[in-house]
C-alpha positions in Angstrom: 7.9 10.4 23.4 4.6 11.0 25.2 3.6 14.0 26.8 2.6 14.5 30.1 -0.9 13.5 31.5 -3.6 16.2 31.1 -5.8 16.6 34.4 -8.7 16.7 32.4 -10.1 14.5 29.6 -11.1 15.8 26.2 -14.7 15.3 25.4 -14.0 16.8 22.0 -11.7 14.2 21.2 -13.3 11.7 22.5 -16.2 12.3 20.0 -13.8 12.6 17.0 -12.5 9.2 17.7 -15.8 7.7 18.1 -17.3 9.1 15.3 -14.6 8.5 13.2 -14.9 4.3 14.2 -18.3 4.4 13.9 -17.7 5.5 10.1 -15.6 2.5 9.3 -18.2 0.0 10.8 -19.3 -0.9 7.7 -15.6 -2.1 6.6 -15.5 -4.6 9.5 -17.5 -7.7 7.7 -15.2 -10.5 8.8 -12.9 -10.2 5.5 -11.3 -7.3 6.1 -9.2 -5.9 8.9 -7.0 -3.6 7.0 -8.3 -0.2 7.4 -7.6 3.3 8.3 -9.7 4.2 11.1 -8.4 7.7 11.6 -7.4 9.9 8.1 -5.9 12.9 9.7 -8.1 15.9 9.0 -10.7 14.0 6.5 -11.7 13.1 10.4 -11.0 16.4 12.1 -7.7 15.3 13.8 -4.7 16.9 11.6 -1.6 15.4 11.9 -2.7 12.2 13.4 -3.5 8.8 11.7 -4.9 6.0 12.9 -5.0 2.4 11.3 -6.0 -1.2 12.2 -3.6 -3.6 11.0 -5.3 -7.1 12.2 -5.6 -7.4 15.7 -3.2 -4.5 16.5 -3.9 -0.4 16.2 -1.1 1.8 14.6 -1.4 5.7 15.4 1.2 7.7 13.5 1.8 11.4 14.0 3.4 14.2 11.9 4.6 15.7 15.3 7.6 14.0 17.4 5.3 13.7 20.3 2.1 11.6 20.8 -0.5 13.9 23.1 -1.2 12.0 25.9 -4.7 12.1 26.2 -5.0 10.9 23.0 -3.0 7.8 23.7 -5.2 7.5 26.8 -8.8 7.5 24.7 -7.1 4.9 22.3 -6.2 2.7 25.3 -9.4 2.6 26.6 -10.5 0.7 23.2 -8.0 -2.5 24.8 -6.3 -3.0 21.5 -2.6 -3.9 20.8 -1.5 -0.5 20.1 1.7 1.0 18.3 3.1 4.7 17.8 5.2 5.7 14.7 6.3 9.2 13.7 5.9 10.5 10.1 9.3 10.8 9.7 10.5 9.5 6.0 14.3 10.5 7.1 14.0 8.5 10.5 11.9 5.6 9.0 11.7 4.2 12.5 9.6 1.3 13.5 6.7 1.6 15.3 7.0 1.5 19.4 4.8 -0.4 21.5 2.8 1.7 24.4 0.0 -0.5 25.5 -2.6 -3.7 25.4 -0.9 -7.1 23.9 2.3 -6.9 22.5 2.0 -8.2 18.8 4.9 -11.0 17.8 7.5 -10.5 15.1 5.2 -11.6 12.5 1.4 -11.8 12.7 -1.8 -11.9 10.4 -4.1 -9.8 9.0 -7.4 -9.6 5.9 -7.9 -7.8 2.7 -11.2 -9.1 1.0 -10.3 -12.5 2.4 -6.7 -13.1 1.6 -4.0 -12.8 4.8 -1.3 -10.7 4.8 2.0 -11.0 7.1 2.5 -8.0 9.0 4.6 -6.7 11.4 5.5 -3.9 13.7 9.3 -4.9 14.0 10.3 -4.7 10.6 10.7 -1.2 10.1 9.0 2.2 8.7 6.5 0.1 6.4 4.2 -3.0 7.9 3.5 -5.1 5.3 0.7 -3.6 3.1 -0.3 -0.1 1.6 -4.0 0.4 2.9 -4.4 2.4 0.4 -4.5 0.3 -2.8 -7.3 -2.0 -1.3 -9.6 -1.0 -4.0 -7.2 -1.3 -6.8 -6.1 -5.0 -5.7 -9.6 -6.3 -5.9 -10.5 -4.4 -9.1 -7.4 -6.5 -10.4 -8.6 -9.3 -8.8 -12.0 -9.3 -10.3 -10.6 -8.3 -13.5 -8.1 -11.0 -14.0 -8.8 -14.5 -15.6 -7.6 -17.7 -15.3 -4.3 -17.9 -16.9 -4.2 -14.6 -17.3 -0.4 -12.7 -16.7 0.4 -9.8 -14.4 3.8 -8.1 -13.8 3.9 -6.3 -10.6 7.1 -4.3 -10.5 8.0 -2.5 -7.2 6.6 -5.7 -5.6 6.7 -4.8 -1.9 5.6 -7.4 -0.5 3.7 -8.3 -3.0 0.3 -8.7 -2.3 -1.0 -7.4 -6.1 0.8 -10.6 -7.3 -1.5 -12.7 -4.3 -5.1 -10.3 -5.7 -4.3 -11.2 -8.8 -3.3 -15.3 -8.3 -6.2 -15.3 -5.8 -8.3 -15.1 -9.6 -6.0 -17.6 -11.4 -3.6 -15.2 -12.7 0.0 -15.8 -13.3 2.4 -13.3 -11.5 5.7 -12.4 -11.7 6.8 -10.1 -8.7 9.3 -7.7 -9.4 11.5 -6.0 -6.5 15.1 -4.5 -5.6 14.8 -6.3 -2.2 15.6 -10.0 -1.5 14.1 -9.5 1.9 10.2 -8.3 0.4 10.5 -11.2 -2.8 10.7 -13.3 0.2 8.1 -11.8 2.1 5.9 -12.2 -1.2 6.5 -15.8 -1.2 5.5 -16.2 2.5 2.0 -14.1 1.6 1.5 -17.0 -1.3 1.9 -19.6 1.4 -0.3 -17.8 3.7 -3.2 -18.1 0.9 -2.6 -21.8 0.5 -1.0 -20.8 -3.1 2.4 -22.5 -4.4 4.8 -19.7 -5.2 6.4 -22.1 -7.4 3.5 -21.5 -9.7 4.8 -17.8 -10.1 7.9 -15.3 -11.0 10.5 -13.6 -8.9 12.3 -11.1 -10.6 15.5 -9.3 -8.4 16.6 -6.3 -9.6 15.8 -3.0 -11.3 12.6 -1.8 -12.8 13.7 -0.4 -15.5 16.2 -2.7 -16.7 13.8 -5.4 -16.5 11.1 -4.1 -18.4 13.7 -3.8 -21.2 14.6 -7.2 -20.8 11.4 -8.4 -21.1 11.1 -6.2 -24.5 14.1 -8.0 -25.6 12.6 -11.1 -24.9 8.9 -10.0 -27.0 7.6 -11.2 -23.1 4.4 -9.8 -22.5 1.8 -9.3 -19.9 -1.8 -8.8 -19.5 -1.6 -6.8 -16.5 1.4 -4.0 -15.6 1.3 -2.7 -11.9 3.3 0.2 -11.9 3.5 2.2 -8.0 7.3 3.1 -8.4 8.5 5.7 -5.0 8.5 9.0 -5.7 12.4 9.3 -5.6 14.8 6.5 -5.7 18.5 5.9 -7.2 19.7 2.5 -8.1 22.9 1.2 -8.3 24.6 2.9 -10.8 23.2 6.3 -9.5 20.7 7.0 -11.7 18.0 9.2 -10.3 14.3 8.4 -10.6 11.9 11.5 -9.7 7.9 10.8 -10.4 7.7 13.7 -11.8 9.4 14.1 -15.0 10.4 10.5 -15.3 6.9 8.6 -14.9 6.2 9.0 -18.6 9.7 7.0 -19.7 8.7 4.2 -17.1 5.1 3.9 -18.4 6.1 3.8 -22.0 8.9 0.6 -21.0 5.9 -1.3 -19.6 3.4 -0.8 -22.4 6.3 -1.9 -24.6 5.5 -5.0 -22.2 2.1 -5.3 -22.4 0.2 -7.9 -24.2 -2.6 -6.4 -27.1 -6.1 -5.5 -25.1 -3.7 -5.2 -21.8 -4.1 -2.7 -18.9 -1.3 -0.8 -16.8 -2.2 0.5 -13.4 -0.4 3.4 -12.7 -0.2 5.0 -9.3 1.8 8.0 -7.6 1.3 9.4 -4.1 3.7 12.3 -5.0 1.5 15.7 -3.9 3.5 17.8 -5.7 1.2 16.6 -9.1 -2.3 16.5 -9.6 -4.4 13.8 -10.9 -4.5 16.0 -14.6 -0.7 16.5 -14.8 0.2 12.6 -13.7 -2.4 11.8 -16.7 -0.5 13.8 -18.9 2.4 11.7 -18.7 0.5 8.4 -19.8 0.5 8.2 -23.2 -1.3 6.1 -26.2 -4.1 4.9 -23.7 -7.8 5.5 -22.6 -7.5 6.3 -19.1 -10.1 5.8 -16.3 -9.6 7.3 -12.5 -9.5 5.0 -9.6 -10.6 6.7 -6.4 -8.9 6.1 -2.9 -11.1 3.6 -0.5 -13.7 5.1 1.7 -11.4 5.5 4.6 -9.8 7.5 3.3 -11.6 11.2 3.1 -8.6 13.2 3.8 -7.0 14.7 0.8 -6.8 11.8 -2.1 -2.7 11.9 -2.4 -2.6 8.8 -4.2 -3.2 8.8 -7.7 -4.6 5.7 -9.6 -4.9 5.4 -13.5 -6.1 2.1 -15.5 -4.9 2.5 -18.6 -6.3 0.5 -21.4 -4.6 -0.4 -25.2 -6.8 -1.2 -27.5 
């Protein structure tokens, strides 16, 4: 809930937020509104996080309460704007406190590909800002004909980078509801999802499957969550189980292929989530620009020669 009204405004603040949009000017070119305009204390406001997700703005605290005369400041900028706690127990959606109220569903641009979004589907709005450099390196890396496996799908917008290029996906997901979503994000970028794979289910049991079946890929996306359980109450934890996942999927992978693994656990650094990827040249991926607050995500190509 929002606190009460200050009687003064916060030049302070004021500067913080303008500063800090002044930064990202550069990432508004027309193919892009996808961005994190605010990263916490990488922008001198801890605890606070501000994003653009198309037309609408998304400020998401650590704290249960949203200061007022921050709210105030970001009102001024006449944007849709949305408010969602930090909260991975809650996982609550986003609540609407001023400017144009967004519908269910609505549009937004990575590197010229749209993206369905929404505010009123939950904790998660459609996309992970922070792999934006990742999915165009795939993109650009990809050839015609090419095959990518993108397992913890989402919503799937690796498997739209990578057909963007030609690429054959297969999208790979527990949920029914994101393998649908997927397909709507093909049909948003005027590409059949006929053309491509949609694999229900476990992770891990499909990568054996697709052992089984000597089916291999060119491409592995691997961004599992940092704890999960499926069905028959095993328990995944990134950090002693990442290296059994990443050795399935190279047993996946076609000969010259590359895997792109990813955590954002903190409780590893970049060296000791290397450690767990075996047999492979590995090369660093940094976080996008807008994101200067402390890189949490971790992103490795890893290459078999």
């Amino acid at each position: 809930m929002l606190e009460r009204p200050r009687a003064m405004s916060n030049p302070r603040l004021h500067e913080i937020i303008s500063r800090s949009l002044e930064r990202r000017e550069s990432l508004q070119n027309g193919e892009t509104n996808l961005i994190r305009l605010i990263d916490g204390q990488g922008d001198n406001l801890n605890g606070h996080i501000l994003e653009q997700y198309g037309k609408g703005w998304l400020i998401s605290t650590t704290g249960s309460n949203l200061r007022r005369e921050l709210s105030d400041i970001l009102a001024s900028y006449k944007k849709p704007l949305y408010w969602k706690r930090l909260d991975q127990h809650q996982k609550e959606s986003p609540v609407h406190l001023c400017g144009e109220e967004l519908p269910e569903f609505f549009t937004g641009l990575e590197n010229g590909l749209k993206c369905r979004l929404s505010f009123k589907s939950g904790y998660s709005q459609g996309i992970f800002i922070d792999q934006r450099n990742n999915r165009e390196a795939l993109r650009k890396m990809v050839k015609p004909g090419e095959t990518v496996l993108n397992t913890f799908a989402y919503t799937g917008f690796f498997s739209i980078a990578a057909a963007a290029a030609g690429a054959v996906t297969s999208s790979l997901d527990l949920s029914q509801v994101y393998l649908d979503w997927t397909r709507e994000n093909f049909l948003l970028n005027g590409i059949d999802p006929k053309d491509h794979y949609f694999c229900k289910g476990d992770t891990f049991h499909w990568l054996r499957r697709f052992a089984k079946q000597s089916r291999f890929f060119d491409y592995i996306i691997l961004d599992p969550p940092t704890f999960s359980r499926d069905d028959k109450g095993k328990v995944f934890r990134v950090e002693k189980d990442y290296n059994q996942l990443f050795k399935l999927a190279s047993a996946c992978l076609a000969p010259g292929g590359k895997i792109l693994a990813c955590t954002n656990f903190r409780g590893i650094n970049t060296s000791e989530f290397m450690k767990q990827l075996h047999g492979a040249e590995l090369q660093i991926s940094p976080m996008p620009e807008d994101f200067p607050d402390t890189p949490y995500l971790k992103s490795i190509w890893a290459t078999f020669r």
